[in-house]
C-alpha positions in Angstrom: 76.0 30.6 197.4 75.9 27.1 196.7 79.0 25.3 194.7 77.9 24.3 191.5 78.4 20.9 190.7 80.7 19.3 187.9 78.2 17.2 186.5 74.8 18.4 185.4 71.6 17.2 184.7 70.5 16.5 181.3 68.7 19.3 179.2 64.9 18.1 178.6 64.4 16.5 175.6 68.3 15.0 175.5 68.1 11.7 176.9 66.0 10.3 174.0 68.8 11.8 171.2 71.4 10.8 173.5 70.4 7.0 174.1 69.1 6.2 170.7 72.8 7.6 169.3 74.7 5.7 171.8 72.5 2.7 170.7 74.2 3.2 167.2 77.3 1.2 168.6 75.3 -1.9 169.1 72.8 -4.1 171.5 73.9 -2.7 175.0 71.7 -2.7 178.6 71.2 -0.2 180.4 74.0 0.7 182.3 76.6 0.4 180.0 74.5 3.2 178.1 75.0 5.5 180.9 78.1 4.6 181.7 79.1 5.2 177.6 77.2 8.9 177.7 78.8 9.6 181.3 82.5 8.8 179.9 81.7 10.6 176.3 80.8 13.9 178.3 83.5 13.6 180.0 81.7 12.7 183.4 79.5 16.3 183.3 76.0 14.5 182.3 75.0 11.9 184.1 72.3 9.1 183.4 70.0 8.2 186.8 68.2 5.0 186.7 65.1 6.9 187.6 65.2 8.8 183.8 67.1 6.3 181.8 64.8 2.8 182.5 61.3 5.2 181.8 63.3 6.8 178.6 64.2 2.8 177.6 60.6 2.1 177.8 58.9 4.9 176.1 61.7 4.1 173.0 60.4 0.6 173.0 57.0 1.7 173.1 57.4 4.3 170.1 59.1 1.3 168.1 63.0 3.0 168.2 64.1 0.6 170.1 63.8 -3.1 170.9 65.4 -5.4 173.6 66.1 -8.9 174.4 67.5 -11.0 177.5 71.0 -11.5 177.7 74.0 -12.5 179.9 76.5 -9.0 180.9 80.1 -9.7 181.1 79.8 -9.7 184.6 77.7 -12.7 184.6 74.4 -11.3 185.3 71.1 -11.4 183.7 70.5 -8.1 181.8 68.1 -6.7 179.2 69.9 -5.6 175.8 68.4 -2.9 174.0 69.2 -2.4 170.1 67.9 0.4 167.8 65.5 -0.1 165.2 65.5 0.7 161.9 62.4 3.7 162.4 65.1 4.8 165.8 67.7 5.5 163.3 65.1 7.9 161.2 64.0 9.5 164.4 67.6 9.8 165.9 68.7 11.7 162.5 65.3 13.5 162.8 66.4 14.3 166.7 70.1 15.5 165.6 68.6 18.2 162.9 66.3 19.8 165.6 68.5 20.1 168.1 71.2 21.4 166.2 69.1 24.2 164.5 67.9 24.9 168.8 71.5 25.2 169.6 72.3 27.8 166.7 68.9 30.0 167.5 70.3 29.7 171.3 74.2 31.1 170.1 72.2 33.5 168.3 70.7 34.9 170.8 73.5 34.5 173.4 76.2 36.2 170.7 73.7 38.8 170.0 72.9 40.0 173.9 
């Protein structure tokens, strides 16, 4: 049987709650984003490039999100993304769906 890892995936659906809330904090690029959701969860979700640059875009596209070139501490050249005001909505519009998921889901756990 294989080991199960101690980080994990994120659930479908997440990464879009998850970026715009850590997005709350202020204009940040991408990888400190990761890095702020990896170090919150206490290493077990991780962020991949692969998913978090796509999930950057579509929240640009929609309008929850905007960005802007900037200098990173480090010195390099790096996008900054900041929530908009319609992000915020959606975010608190996010938060209240999954919520009432996870309760139908301890239902239904607690009741098995």
């Amino acid at each position: 049987m294989p080991k199960r890892s101690s980080r994990s995936d994120l659930l479908p659906g997440t990464l879009d709650m998850l970026v715009l809330h850590t997005l709350t904090l202020g204009s940040l690029h991408g990888y400190a984003i990761a890095q702020h959701i990896e170090k919150l969860s206490d290493d077990v979700l991780q962020v991949e490039q692969g998913s978090l640059y796509p999930a950057l875009e579509r929240l640009q596209k929609k309008g929850w999100a905007t960005s802007k070139w900037g200098q990173s501490p480090t010195g390099r050249r790096a996008r900054y993304y900041t929530i908009t005001a319609s992000g915020r909505k959606q975010l608190g519009d996010e938060i209240s769906d999954f919520d009432r998921v996870l309760l139908a889901i301890n239902r239904v756990l607690t009741r098995g």
